[in-house]
C-alpha positions in Angstrom: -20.6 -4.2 -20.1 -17.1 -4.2 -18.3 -14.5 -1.3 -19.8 -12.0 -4.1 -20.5 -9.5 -1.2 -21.8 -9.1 0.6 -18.5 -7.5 -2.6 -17.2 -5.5 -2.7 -19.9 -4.2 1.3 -19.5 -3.5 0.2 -16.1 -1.3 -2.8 -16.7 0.4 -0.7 -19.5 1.1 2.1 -17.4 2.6 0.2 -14.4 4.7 -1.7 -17.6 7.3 0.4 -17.5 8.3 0.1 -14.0 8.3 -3.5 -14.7 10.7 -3.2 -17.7 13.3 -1.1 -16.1 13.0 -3.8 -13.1 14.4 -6.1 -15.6 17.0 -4.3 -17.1 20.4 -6.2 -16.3 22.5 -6.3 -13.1 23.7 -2.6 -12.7 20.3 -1.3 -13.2 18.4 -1.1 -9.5 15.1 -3.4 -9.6 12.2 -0.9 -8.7 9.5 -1.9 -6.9 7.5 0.6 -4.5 8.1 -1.9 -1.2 7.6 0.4 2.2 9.9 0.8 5.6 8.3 -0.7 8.9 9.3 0.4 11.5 8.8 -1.8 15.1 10.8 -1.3 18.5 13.2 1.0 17.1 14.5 -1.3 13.8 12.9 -0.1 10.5 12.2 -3.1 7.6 12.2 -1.7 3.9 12.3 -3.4 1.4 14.7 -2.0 -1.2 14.9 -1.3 -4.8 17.9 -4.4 -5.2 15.3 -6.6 -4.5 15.7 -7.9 -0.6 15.0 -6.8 3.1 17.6 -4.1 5.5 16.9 -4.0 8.9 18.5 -0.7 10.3 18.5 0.5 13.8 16.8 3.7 13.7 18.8 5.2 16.8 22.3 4.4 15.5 21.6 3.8 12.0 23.3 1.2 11.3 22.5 -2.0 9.4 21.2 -4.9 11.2 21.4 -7.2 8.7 20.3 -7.7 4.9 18.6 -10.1 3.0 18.9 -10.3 -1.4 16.9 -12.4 -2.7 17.4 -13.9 -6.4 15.8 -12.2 -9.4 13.4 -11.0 -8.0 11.4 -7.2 -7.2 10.0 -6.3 -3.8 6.7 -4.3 -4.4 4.9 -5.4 -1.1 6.0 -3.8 2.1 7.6 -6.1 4.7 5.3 -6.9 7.7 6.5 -7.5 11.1 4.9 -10.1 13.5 6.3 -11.6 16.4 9.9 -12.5 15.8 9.4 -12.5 12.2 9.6 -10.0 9.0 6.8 -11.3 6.4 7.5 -11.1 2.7 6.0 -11.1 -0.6 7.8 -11.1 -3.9 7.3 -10.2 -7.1 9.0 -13.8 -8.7 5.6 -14.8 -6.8 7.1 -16.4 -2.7 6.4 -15.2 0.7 9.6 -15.4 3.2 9.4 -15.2 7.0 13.0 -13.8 8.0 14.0 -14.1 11.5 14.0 -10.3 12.9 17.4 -11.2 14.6 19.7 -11.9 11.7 17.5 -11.7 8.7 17.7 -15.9 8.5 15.1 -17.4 5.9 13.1 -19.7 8.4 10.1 -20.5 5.7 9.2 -19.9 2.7 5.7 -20.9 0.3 5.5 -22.0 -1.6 8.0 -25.0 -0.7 8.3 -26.1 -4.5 7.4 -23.9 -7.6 5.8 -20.5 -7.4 2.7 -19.1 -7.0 1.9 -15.8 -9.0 3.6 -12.5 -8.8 3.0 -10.6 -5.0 2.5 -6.7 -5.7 -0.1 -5.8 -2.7 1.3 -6.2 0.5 -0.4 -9.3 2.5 -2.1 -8.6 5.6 -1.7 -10.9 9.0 -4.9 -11.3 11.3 -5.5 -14.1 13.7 -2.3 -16.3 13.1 -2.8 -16.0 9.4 -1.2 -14.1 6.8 -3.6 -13.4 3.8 -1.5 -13.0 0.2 -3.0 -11.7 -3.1 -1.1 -13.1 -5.9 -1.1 -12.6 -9.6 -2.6 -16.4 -9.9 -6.3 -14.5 -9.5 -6.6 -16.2 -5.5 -5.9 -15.3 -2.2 -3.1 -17.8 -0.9 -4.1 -18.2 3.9 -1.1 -19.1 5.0 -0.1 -20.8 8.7 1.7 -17.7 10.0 4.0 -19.4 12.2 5.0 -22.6 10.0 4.2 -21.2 6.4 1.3 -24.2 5.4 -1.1 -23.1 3.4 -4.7 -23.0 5.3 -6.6 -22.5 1.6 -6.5 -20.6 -1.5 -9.5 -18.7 -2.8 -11.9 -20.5 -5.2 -12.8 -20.2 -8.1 -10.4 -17.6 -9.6 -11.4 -14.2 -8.3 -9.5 -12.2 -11.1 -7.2 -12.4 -13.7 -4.4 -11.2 -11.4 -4.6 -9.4 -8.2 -2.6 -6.6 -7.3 -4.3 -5.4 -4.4 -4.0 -5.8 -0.6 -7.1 -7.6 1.3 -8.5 -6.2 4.0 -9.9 -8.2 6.6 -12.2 -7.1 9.2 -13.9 -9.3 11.9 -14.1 -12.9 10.1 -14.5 -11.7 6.7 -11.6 -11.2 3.9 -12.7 -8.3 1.1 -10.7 -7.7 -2.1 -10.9 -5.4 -5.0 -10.0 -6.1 -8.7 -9.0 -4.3 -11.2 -12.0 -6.0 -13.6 -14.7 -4.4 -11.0 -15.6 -6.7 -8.5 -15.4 -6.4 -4.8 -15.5 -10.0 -3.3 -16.3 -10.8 0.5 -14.6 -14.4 1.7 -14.4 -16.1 4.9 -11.6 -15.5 6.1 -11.5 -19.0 8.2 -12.5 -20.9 4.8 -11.6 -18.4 2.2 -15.4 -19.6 0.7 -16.8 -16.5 -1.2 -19.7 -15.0 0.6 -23.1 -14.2 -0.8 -22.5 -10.5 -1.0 -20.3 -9.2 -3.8 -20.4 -6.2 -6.0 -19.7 -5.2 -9.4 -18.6 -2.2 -11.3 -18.3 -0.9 -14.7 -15.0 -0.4 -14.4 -11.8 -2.0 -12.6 -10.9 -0.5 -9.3 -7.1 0.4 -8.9 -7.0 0.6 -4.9 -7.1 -1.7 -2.3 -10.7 -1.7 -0.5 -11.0 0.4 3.3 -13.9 -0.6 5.3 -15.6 1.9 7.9 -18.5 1.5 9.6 -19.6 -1.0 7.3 -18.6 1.0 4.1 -16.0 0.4 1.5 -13.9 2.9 -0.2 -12.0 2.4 -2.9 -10.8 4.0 -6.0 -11.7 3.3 -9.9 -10.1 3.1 -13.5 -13.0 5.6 -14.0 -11.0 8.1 -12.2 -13.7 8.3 -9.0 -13.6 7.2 -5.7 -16.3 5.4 -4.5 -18.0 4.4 -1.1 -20.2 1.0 -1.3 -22.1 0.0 1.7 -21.5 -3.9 2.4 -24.4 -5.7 1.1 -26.1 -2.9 -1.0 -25.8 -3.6 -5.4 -25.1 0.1 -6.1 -22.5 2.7 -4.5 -23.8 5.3 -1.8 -22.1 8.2 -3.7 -19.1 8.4 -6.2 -16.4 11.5 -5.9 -16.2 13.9 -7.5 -20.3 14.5 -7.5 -19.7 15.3 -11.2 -16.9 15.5 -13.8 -14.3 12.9 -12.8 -10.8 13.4 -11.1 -7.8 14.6 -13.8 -6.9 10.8 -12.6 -6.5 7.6 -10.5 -7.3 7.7 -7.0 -4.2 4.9 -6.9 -3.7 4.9 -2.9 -5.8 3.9 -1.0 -8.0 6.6 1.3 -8.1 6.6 5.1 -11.4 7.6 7.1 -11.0 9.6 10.3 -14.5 10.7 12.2 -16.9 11.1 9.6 -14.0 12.2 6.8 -12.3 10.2 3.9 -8.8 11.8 3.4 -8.0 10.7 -0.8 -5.0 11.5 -2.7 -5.0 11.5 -6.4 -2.3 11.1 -9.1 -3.5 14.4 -10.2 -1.5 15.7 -7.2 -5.0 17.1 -5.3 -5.5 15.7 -1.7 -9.4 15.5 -1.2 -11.2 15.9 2.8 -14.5 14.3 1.5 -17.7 13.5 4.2 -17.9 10.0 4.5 -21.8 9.7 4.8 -22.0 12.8 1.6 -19.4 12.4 -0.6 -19.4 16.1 -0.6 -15.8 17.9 -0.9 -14.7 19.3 2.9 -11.3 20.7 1.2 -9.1 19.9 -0.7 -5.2 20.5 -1.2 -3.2 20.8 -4.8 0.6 19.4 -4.3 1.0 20.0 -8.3 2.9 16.5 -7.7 1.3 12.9 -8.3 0.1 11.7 -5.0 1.0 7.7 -5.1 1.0 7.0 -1.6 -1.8 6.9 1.2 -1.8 9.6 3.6 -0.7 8.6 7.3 -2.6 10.1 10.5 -0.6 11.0 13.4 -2.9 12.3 16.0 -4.5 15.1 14.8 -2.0 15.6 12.2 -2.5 14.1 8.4 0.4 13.4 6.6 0.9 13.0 2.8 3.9 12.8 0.3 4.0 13.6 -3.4 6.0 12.1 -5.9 8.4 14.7 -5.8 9.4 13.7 -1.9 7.4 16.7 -0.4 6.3 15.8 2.6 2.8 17.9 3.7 1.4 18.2 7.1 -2.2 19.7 7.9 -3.9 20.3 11.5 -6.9 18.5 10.6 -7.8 19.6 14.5 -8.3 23.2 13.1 -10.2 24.5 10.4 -8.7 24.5 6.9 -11.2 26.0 4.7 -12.1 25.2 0.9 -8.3 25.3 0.0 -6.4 23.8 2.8 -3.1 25.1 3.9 -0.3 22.7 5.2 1.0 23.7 8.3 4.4 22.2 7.1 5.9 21.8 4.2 9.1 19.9 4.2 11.5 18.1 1.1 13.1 14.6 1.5 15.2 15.8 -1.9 14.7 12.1 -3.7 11.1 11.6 -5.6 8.5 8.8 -3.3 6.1 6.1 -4.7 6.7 3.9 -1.7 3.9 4.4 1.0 5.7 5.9 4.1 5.3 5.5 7.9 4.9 7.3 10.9 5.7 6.5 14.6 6.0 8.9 17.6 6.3 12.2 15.8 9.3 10.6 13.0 8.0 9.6 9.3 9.5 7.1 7.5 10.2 7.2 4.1 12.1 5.2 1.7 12.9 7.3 -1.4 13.9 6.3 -5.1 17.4 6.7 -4.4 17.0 3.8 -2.2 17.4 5.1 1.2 15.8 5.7 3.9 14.9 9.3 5.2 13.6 10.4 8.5 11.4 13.4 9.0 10.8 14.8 12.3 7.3 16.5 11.9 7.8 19.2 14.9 11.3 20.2 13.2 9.9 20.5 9.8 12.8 18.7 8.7 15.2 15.8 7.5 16.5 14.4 11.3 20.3 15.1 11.6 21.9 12.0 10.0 19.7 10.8 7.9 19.0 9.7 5.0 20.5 6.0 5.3 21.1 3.9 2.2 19.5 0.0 1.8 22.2 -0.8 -0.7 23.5 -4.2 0.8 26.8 -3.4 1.8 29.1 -5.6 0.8 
């Protein structure tokens, strides 16, 4: 039997952000949209509901784009001379990367249902989750749709897909883990069920999926097998969500928890490596640069740990910097420089060596005017 009222503590948690989206004109929007960052011009979406483009060397604004009543939960990707981007009023806009021009938009006529995962491009196609319960393949270059996903895979889907060779996996928050063709968007024999709803977005190594529960565990799920390898922690569950997704770097799953711990977990064990309290709810995914992991709480501390060295049961952060505005956007990280785009909505650069805020920053999305 499903647990029906995890979903339902999700939805109502993740209410409130909604509510104060609504809440008139001189009230920002919310959403938890992400910066890109590609040939030295950073994408955010921002918390008035549109796309900046600033130039990260001069830091000054490209160009904006506002949509109408709407919120921007997904993070803008970039492909070719266009910014891709999902909405929560339930559209995806390609934006020239030049001036910000709307070039396409789908659907043409009505809407489909609300965007909140961020949609994922592979092979000329750009893959959408949308409240509607289907993935939405669209024609990256013209906008036309290629199929949408049937039947309904979920009530509504709030998670990113992932795809990986010529297969398309998504996670709901009811419990199911779907495989689809990612040319046909045809569900695949294989599919797997859980007694309660998973609240991240699936990540595939070596043939493995981990992903976070309702149940407040992570999970890893071999592709093709009809129970998980091993669920974490081994015993009592997590004080809560593992919300972000985890990453997996040589044989270790790096998972941050809205309890604030950061967990180092072996991949093929499940066994706990390390693991790292931030006393802060971790919302975000943590971000590899090198041999460096990076994570932010919700508080805007930014954490940096060697994993290139050994960090014992209770890991130390070799760095330990403060952004001063709270995070529950996930964050970037290019060439030494992470990206973040704080609730104050603006944009803050950290330079990892420094251990600090780069000279000039942050930068604000408001449109100006």
């Amino acid at each position: 039997m499903k647990q029906p009222k995890l979903f339902l503590i999700a939805v109502i948690a993740l209410l409130p952000l909604v509510l104060v989206s609504c809440i008139g004109a001189t009230q920002p929007k919310g959403g938890w949209s992400g910066p890109t960052v590609k040939d030295g011009i950073i994408y955010a979406g921002t918390r008035d509901g549109g796309v900046v483009a600033i130039n990260a060397s001069t830091r000054s604004q490209q160009w904006d784009h506002t949509f109408t009543s709407t919120i921007i939960y997904a993070t803008p990707i970039v492909d070719g001379d266009l910014v891709y981007v999902g909405t929560y009023s339930g559209k995806v806009y390609a934006l020239s990367i030049a001036d910000g021009e709307d070039m396409w938009d789908y659907p043409r006529d009505g809407y489909m249902g609300a965007i909140v995962g961020t949609p994922v491009i592979a092979n000329e196609t750009i893959y959408v989750s949308s409240s509607d319960g289907r993935i939405h393949a669209l024609n990256a270059t013209g906008g036309k749709r290629k199929w949408e996903s049937e039947p309904l895979l979920a009530g509504k889907l709030w998670t990113s897909p992932t795809v990986i060779g010529g297969t398309l996996y998504v996670s709901t928050y009811d419990g199911h883990i779907y495989g689809l063709s990612a040319e046909t968007g045809k569900l695949l024999d294989w599919s797997f069920e859980s007694q309660a709803g998973f609240t991240s977005s699936p990540v595939i190594d070596e043939g493995t999926v981990y992903v976070g529960s309702f149940d407040r565990y992570l999970y890893a799920i071999e592709i093709g097998a009809n129970v998980s390898g091993w669920k974490f922690p081994q015993e009592e569950p997590a004080g809560s969500w593992f919300w972000a997704s985890p990453i997996v770097n040589q044989g270790i799953v790096y998972a941050g928890c809205l309890d604030g711990k950061l967990y180092a977990i072996g991949a093929e064990t499940g066994e706990k490596i390390w693991e790292f309290d931030a006393e802060d709810p971790i919302v975000c995914s943590p971000v590899l640069m090198d041999n460096l992991l990076v994570v932010t709480d919700e508080s805007g501390t930014v954490y940096v740990f060697d994993i290139g060295t050994e960090l014992g049961d209770e890991a130390v952060p070799s760095r330990t910097i403060s952004i001063g505005a709270s995070v529950r956007s996930p964050f970037c990280a290019r060439d030494g420089l992470v990206y973040i785009r704080g609730e104050d909505n603006s944009i803050y650069v950290v330079d990892i060596d420094k251990g600090e805020v780069v000279e000039g920053w942050p930068v604000s999305l408001t449109a100006e005017e």
